[in-house]
N, C-alpha and C positions, 0 to 999 in steps of 0.2 A: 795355887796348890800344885805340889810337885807327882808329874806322873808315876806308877808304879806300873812296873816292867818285870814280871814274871820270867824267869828260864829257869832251866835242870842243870845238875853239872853236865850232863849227857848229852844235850842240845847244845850247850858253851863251848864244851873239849869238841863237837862232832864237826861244830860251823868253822871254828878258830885254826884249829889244828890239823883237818882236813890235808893229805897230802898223798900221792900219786895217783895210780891211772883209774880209769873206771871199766869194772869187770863185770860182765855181763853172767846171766847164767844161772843156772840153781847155785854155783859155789859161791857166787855175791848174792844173794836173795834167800839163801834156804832160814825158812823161819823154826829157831829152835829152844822155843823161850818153854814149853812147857818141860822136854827134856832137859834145860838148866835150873829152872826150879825147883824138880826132883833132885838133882846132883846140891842142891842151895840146901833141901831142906835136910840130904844125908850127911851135910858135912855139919850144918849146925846142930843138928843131933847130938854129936859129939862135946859141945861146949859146958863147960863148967856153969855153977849156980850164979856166978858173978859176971860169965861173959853174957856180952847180948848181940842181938839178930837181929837184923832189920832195923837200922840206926839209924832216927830220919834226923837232919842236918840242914841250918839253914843260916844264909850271911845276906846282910842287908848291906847296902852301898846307899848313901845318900847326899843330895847336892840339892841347890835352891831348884834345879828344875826337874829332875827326876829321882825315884830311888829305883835300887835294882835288888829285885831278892833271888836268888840264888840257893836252889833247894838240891837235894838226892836223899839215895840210902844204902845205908853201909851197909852191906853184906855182913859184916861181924866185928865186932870189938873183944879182945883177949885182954882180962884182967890182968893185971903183973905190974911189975914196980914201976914199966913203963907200958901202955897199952902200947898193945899190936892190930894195927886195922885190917882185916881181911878180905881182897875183892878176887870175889869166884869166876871164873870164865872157863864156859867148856869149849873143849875142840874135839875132833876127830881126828888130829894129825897124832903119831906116834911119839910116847912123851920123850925120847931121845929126840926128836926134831923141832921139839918146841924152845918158841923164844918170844922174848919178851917183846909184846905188841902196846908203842911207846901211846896210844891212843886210852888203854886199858891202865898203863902207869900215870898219867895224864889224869883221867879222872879219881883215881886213887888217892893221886898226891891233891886235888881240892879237896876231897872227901876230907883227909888227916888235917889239910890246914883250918876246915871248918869246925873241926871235932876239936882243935887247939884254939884255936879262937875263941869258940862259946863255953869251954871248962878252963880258960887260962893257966891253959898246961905249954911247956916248953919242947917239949918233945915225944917223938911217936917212930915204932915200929911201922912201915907198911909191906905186907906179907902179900903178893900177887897168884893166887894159886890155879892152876890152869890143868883141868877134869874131862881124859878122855873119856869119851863117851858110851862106849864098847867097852874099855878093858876095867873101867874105873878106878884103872890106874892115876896119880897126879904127881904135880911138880911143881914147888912154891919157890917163889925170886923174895927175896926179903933185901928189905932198904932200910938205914935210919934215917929220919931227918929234924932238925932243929925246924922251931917253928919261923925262924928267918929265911931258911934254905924254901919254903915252901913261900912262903909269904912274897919274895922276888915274883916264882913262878907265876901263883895266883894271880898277881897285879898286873904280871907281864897279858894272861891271859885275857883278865878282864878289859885291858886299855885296849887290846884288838878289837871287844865286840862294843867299847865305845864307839870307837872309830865310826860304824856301823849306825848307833844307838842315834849318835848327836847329827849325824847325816837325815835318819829316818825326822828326828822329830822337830830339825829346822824345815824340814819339808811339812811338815805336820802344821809345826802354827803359819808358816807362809799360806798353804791349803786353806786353814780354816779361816782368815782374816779374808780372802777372797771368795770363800762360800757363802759368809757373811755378805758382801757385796755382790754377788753375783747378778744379775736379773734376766730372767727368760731370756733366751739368746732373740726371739723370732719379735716382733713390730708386738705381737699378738696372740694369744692362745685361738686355735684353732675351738671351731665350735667343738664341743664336749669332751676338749682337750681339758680345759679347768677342771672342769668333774674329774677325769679319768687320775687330775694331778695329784687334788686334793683326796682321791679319795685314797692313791698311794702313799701319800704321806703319813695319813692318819693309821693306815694299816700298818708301817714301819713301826709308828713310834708306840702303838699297842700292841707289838708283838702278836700280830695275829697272822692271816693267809687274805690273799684276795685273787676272787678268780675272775676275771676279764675278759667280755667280751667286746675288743676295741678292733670294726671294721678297718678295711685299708681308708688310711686317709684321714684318720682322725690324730696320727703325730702320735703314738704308742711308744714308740721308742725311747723319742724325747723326753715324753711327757710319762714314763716310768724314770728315765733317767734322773733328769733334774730332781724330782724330788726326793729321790732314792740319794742322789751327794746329799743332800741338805741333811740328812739326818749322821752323816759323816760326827757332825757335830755333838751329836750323842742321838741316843746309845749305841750308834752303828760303828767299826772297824773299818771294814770291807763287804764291798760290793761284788757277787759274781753275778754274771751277766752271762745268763747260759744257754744257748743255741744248740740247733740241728741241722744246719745249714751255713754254707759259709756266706750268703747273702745278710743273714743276722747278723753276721761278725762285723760283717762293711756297715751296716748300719748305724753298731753301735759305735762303734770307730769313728762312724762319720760324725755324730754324733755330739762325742768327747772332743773330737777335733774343733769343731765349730764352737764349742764352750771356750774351748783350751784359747783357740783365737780369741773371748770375747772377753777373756784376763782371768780363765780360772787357772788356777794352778792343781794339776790333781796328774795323779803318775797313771796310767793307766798301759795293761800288756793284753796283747791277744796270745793266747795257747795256741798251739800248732802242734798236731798230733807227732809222735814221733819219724814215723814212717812217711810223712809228709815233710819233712823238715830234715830228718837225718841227710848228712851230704854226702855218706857212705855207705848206699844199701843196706843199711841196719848190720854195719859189720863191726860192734860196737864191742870192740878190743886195743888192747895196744900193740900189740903186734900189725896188727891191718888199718888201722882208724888213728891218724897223727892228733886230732882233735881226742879221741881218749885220753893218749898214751898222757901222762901226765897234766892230766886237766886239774884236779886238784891243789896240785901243785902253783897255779895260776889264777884259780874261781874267783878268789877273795878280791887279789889286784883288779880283776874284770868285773870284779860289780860294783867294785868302789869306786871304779872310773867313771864307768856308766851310770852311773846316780844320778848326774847331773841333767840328765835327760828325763823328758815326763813321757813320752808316748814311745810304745814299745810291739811294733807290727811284725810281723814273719821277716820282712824285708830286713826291716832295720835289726831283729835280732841277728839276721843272718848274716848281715855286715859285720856286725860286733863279736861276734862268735870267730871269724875268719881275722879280724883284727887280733881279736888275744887269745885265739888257738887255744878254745874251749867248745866242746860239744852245746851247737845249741838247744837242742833241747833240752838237756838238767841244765846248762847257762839260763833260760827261758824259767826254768822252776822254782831256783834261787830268785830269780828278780821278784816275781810276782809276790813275794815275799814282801818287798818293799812298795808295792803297789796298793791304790787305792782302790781301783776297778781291774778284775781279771775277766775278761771275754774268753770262754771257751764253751767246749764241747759239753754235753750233758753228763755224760761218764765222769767227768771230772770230779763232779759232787756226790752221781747217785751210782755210779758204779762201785762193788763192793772190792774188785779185787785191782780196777783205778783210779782211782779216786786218789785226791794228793795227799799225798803222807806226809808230806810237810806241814799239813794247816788238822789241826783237831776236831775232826767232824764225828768225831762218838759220843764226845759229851756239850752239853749247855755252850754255846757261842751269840757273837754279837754280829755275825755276818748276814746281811741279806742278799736272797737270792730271787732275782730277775729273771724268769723262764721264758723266755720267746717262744713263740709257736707251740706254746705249750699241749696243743693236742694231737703233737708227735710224740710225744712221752710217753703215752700209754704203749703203743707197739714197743716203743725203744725200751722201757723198763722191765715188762715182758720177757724182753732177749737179755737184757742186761742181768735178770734174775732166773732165767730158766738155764740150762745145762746138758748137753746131748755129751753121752759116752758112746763109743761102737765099740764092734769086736773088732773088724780091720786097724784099728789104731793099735789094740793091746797083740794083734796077731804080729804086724810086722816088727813090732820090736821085739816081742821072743823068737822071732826068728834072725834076728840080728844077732840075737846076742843067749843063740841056744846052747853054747859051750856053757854057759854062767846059767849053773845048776840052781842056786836058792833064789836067782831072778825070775829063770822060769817058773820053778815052781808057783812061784806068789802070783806071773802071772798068767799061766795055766791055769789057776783057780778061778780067775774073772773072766777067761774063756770058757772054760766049763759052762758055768754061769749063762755065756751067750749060747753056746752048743744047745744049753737045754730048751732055750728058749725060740729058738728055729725048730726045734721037733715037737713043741708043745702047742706053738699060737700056729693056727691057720694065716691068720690077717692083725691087722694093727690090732691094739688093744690097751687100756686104759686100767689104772688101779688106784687107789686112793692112800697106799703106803707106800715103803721103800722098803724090799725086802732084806731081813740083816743077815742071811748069807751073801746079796752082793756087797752089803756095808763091809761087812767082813774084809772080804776078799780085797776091796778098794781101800781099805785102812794097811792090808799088809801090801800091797805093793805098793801105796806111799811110802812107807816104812822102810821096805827093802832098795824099791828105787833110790831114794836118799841116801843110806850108806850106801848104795853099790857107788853111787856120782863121786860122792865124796872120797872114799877109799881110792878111788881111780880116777878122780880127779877130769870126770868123763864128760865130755861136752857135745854131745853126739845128739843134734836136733832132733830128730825123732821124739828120743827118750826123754828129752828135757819137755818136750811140748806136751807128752802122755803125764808126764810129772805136775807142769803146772795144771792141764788140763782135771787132775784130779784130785787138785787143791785145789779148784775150785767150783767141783764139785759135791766137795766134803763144808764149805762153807756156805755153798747152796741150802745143802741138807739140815743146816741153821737154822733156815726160814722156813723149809718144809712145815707147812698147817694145813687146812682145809681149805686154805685158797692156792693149793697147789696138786697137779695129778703128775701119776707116774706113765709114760707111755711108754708101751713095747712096739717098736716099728718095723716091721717085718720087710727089708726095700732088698736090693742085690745086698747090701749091709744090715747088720741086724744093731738097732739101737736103743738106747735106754734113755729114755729124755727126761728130767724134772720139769714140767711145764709150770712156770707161775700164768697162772689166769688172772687173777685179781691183784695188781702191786700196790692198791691201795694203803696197806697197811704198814708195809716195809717203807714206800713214800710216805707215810706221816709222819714215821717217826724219823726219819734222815731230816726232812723239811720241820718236824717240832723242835730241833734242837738249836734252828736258827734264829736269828732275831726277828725275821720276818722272809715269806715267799709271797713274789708276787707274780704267779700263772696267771699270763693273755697272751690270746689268739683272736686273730681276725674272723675264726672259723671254731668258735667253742658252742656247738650247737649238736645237741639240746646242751645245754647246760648242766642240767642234772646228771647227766650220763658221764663229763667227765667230774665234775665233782666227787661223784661216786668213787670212780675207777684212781682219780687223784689223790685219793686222802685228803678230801674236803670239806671233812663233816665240823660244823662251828666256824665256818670260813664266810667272812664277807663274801658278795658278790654282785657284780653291775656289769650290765648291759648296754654297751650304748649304742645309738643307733646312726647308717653310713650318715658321714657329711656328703656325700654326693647326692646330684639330682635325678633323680628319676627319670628325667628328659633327657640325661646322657646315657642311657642305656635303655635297649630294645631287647627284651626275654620271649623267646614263643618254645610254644611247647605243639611238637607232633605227637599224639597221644595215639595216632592211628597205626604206628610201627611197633611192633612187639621186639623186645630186645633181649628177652628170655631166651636161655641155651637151647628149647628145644624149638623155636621158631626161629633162629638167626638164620637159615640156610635159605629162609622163604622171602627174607629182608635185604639182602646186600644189595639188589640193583636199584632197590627205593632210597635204601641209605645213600648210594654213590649220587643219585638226581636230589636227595636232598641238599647236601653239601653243597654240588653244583648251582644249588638254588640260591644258598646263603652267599655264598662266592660270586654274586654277578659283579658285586663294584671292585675294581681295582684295587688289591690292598693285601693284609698279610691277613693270615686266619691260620688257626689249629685247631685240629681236628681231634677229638679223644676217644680212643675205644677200650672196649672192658678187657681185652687179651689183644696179644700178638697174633693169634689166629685167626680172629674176628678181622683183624687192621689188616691184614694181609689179602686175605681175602675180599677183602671190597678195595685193595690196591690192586690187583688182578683187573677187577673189571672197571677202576678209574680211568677216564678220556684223560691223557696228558697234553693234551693241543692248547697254545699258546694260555699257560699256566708252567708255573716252576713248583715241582713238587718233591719235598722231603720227608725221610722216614726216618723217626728215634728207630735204633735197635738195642735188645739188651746189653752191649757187650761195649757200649762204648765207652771212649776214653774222655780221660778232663778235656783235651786239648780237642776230641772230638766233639763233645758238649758244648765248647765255647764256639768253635767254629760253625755249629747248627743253630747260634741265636743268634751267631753275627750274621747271616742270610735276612733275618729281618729287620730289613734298612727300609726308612722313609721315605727313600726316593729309588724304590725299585721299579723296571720299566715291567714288567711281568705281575701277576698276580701269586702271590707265596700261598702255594697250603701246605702243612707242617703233620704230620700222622703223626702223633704220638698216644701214647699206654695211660690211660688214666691209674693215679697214684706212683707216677714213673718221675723221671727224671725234670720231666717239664712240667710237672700236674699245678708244682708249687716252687716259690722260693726263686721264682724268676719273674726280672722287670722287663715290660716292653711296652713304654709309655708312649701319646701320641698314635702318631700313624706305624710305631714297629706291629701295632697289633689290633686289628679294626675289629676283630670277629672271632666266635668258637662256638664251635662245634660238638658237645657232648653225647655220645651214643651208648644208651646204657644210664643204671642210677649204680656204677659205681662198686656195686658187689664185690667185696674179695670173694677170691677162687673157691667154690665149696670143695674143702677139702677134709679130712679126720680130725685134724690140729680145732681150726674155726669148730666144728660141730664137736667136740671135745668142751669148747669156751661156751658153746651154745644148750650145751644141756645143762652145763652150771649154773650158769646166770638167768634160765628154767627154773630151775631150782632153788635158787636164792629169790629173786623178785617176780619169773614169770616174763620174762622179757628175753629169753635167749637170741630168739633172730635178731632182735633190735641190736642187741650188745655183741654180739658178733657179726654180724653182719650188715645190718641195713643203717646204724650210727656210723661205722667207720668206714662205708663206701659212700656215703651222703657227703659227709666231709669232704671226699675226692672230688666230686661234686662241683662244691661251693669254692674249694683253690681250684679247681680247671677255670672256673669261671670267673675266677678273681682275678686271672692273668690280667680279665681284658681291661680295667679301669685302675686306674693307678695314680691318675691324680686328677684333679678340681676339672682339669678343661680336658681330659680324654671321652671318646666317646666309642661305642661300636653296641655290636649284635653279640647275639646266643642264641644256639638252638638247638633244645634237647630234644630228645626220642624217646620214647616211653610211658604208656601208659600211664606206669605207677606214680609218676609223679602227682597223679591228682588225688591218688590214696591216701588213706593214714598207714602209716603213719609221716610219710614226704610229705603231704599236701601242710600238716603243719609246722615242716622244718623248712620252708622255704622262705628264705629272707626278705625284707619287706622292701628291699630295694629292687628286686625283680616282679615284684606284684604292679599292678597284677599283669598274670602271664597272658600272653596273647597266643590263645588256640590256631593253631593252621593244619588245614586237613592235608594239603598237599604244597606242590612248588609253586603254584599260583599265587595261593595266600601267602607265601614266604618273600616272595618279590614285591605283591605291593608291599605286605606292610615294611620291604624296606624302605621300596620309596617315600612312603611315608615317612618314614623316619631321617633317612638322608638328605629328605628336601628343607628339614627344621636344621639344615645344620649356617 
């Protein structure tokens, strides 16, 4: 049976026909589809009993292996001896300076030859009419054409996205004929790697959710992967494979590679953020950026060449982008196009205002999504959904641009707004609406920012950042319900924040429209609490338990140190003879404290006498970060200890197998910072189920927790220590979130007890 292959004329003309530079900016981005619809519905207004409006149109192409349908809608049909097709387009430029834009005739002339096709008519008016915005002044280009003249064109256009079509889908059945044969890449499924595989599959192919909790060590990756291709074969499309870490990315990469050796054939890309990938400080013009300046002009030739390639890395895109002088990051977003597995960032899918605009995540799809670490999500969606305004953003640009009388005014009005609210709030403060004099105010200077850009053609950072910044907090305002508050934050800046607390909701439905998500984490504990916060209600879910042994890992618990903020000051010299206690055998260890204040302070009164001691700071760089985990080598002559911030840079998402990493040290259970924001989260989920501290605070500093400690054991033969501080750990609600791989704990009242029971423990080795 021959496949069927859906496009628009709009998506055909947009891929095919594609030609020069790529302009960055509100003037390439400004979205103005409700103002052209207005201008749609005034002009159709005008038409006679016999013309029509919204003319949908469609042409099928068929051959033994595929067909192709081929749909739009005509903006208007004018009855007469010969119809005249009408396609609207608004501008802002002055109709003395308009011309005809060959992209908008382009889809015009398929539109006519489809409306000739399906009424076996000969001939067709097309009328191009182009509706400033402002003066609603217009100006119409008129064309005749025969339905031959149109007919070349069409076929010309369609053979291009053959080209394309017949590439895609010899890669398609090669793919499927080896998914068919594939088998586990490894000798063996790892113990409760079968379960975790089988019970992926079976969620794919029932279009449901499954939420995972698969410890280190039980092959998660793979064993989401593999079965996650197999469904390739129906009902699935495509695979995104989505991380918060670029450790996840190397994973799955590694992953796919290992398959890709073991004779699958499957195209897979990793996404690389812009700003990470740009080769030119994000100076993305043609004037400054040779990789802009006529990229289009080149795209098509550059992915056509590159096709013949299956695996598509940061590297290798960045080769290929320098090879046919094309930007690679939109190079990188076209490809994934033609990709089986897209590795990227979380944003990609569940961001509202990034998320790819090339692939159709509003409505019903057949894409499954792969969430690693998925009990990063909840902070990230959070951010991804919530939206902070200030007044210093909207001050400096009216004072930019204080000559430009109707700019200020619009935005003098959303200063007002902040004026009133620095003489009314003593301190921070919390609301359960959005009030619509700042709606107001924020609706007219998007308004006005807009034509002011456009008319002036003004590209002046600032204003463009306050621009998008407040599109995107008008689409926030979307989602505004009763799982979200308004904060007034009274700091040296006065700001307006939309906080989403619960993204539950917004997550089920982005995640319902797929064929399937499958959220796991090594560290999804308690279970119920992301469930909750994930939009997980009617979701599978399994638990399984470490394949490690018990007898490679030693947990004690000092219960005698209080690590509450208002005893810490009576704690550091017992903290520092702890550590010293766990650190007697030769080897690397880190150490995690609840603040930079707390680590500091007991760095002050650490012995550095023969010991090598390093300290995370917050400020550091990529190149600093890698250099602070190549210090732990296997054959160091010194003992390493490593200070770092629990829930920081090192907490998680870093490997240091073997002897990189014998020992840890955790001080504290983990608490984020009690600050307005958390107790803001904390009266809510009071309020909803009666569990505020747990959901704010004590579920997602426990986590921290369990990745600090998860550094130390990373495969089958590694071995070491831990040793926490704190009481609370023997309380509820810790005492039952503590994984059964550290049970049971072994109490030590001082450094005495910490010593034997290491020797105990390093004599079994």
């Amino acid at each position: 049976m021959e496949k069927l292959i859906k496009i628009s004329v709009r998506e055909l003309v947009e891929f095919i026909l594609r030609r020069g530079d790529i302009e960055t900016g509100l003037l390439a981005t400004v979205d103005r589809a409700q103002e052209g619809a207005r201008i749609h519905r005034m002009i159709q207004k005008n038409y006679g009993k016999n013309d029509q409006a919204e003319v949908y149109v469609k042409h099928l192409i068929k051959n033994e292996k595929y067909s192709i349908e081929i749909s739009g809608r005509i903006d208007g049909l004018r009855f007469g001896e010969i119809y005249t097709l009408e396609e609207i387009k608004t501008t802002t430029k002055k109709i003395e300076d308009i011309d005809v834009n060959f992209m908008h005739l382009a889809q015009a002339r398929c539109y006519a030859y489809m409306f000739l096709k399906e009424n076996n008519l000969e001939r067709i008016k097309v009328r191009l009419i182009y509706v400033n915005t402002d003066s609603l002044e217009s100006r119409a280009f008129e064309y005749d054409y025969t339905i031959n003249d149109l007919k070349e064109f069409f076929d010309e256009l369609v053979e291009g996205y053959i080209k394309f079509l017949e590439k895609s889908l010899e890669h398609i059945n090669k793919r499927n004929e080896t998914i068919k044969e594939i088998k586990f890449p490894y000798p063996a499924f790892r113990e409760s790697q079968r379960k975790l595989s089988v019970a992926v599959y079976k969620t794919i192919m029932e279009g449901k959710k499954l939420f995972l909790e698969a410890p280190t060590g039980t092959g998660k990756t793979m064993g989401t992967l593999f079965p996650a291709l197999k469904t390739l074969l129906g009902p699935t499309s495509k695979i995104f494979y989505l991380t918060a870490k670029t450790v996840g990315k190397a994973s799955a990469e590694d992953a796919i590679k290992l398959l890709q050796e073991k004779g699958l054939i499957i195209k897979s890309i990793t996404l690389t953020s812009k700003e990470k990938i740009c080769p030119n400080e994000l100076k993305c013009n043609p004037i400054e950026c040779q990789f802009a300046k006529g990229h289009y002009d080149r795209i098509n030739d550059a992915l056509l060449n590159s096709l013949s390639m299956d695996f598509f890395d940061k590297g290798r895109i960045e080769e290929l982008s320098r090879r046919y002088n094309v930007c690679p990051f939109e190079f990188s977003l076209d490809l994934s196009m033609f990709c089986d597995v897209i590795i990227c960032d979380y944003n990609y899918i569940f961001d509202i205002t990034s998320s790819l605009k090339r692939y159709s995540f509003e409505s019903k799809n057949d894409y499954v999504y792969l969430i690693d670490e998925a009990h990063n999500l909840v902070d990230r969606a959070r951010d991804m959904f919530s939206i902070t305004l200030s007044y210093n953003e909207f001050f400096k640009v009216k004072q930019k641009f204080k000559s430009f009388r109707k700019l200020n005014l619009a935005l003098g009005r959303v200063i007002n707004y902040f004026n009133g609210l620095r003489e009314s709030i003593e301190m921070d403060k919390v609301a359960m609406t959005i009030e619509d004099e700042f709606l107001k105010g924020i609706n007219k200077c998007e308004e006005v920012i807009e034509e002011f850009v456009l008319k002036n053609l003004m590209k002046d950072e600032e204003l463009l950042n306050l621009y998008f910044d407040i599109k995107r907090f008008k689409k926030i305002v979307e989602l505004y319900d009763e799982n979200y508050r308004t904060l007034f934050l009274k700091e040296e800046d006065i700001l307006v924040k939309l906080l989403c607390i619960n993204p539950s909701k917004i997550l089920k439905d982005i995640m319902d429209k797929a064929q399937a998500a499958i959220l796991f984490s090594a560290t999804f504990t308690p279970l119920s609490y992301y469930m909750d916060l994930l939009g997980g209600d009617s979701s599978y879910k399994l638990k399984l338990s470490s394949p490690f042994s018990k007898e490679n890992i030693c947990v004690m618990l000092n219960p005698y140190i209080s690590t509450r903020l208002n005893d810490r000051e009576n704690t550091y010299e017992r903290v520092v003879d702890g550590i010293k206690s766990l650190t007697y055998k030769k080897g690397n260890y880190l150490v995690f404290f609840p603040s930079y204040l707390y680590l500091n302070e007991v760095l002050k009164r650490f012995p550095q006498d023969n010991v090598e001691l390093i300290v995370q700071r917050n400020d550091m760089t990529e190149e600093e970060k890698e250099d602070f985990l190549k210090r732990f080598s296997e054959d160091s002559e010194k003992t390493l200890i490593a200070f770092a911030v629990l829930g920081g840079l090192f907490g998680e998402g870093i490997d240091l197998p073997g002897e990189k990493l014998i020992g840890v040290c955790i001080v504290g259970v983990g608490l984020p910072q009690i600050n307005f924001e958390r107790n803001v989260l904390k009266e809510y989920f009071d309020g909803r189920i009666g569990k505020g501290f747990e959901y704010a605070y004590i579920y997602p500093g426990f986590n921290r927790v369990m990745q600090a400690v998860g550094r130390l054991i990373r495969t089958e033969n590694d071995r070491g220590v831990a040793l926490l501080f704190d009481d609370r750990f023997l309380k509820r609600p810790y005492n039952n979130l503590i994984p059964d791989l550290w049970k049971p704990l072994k109490i030590v009242k001082g450094n005495e007890d910490v010593i034997n029971a290491l020797k105990r423990f390093w004599k079994e080795k």
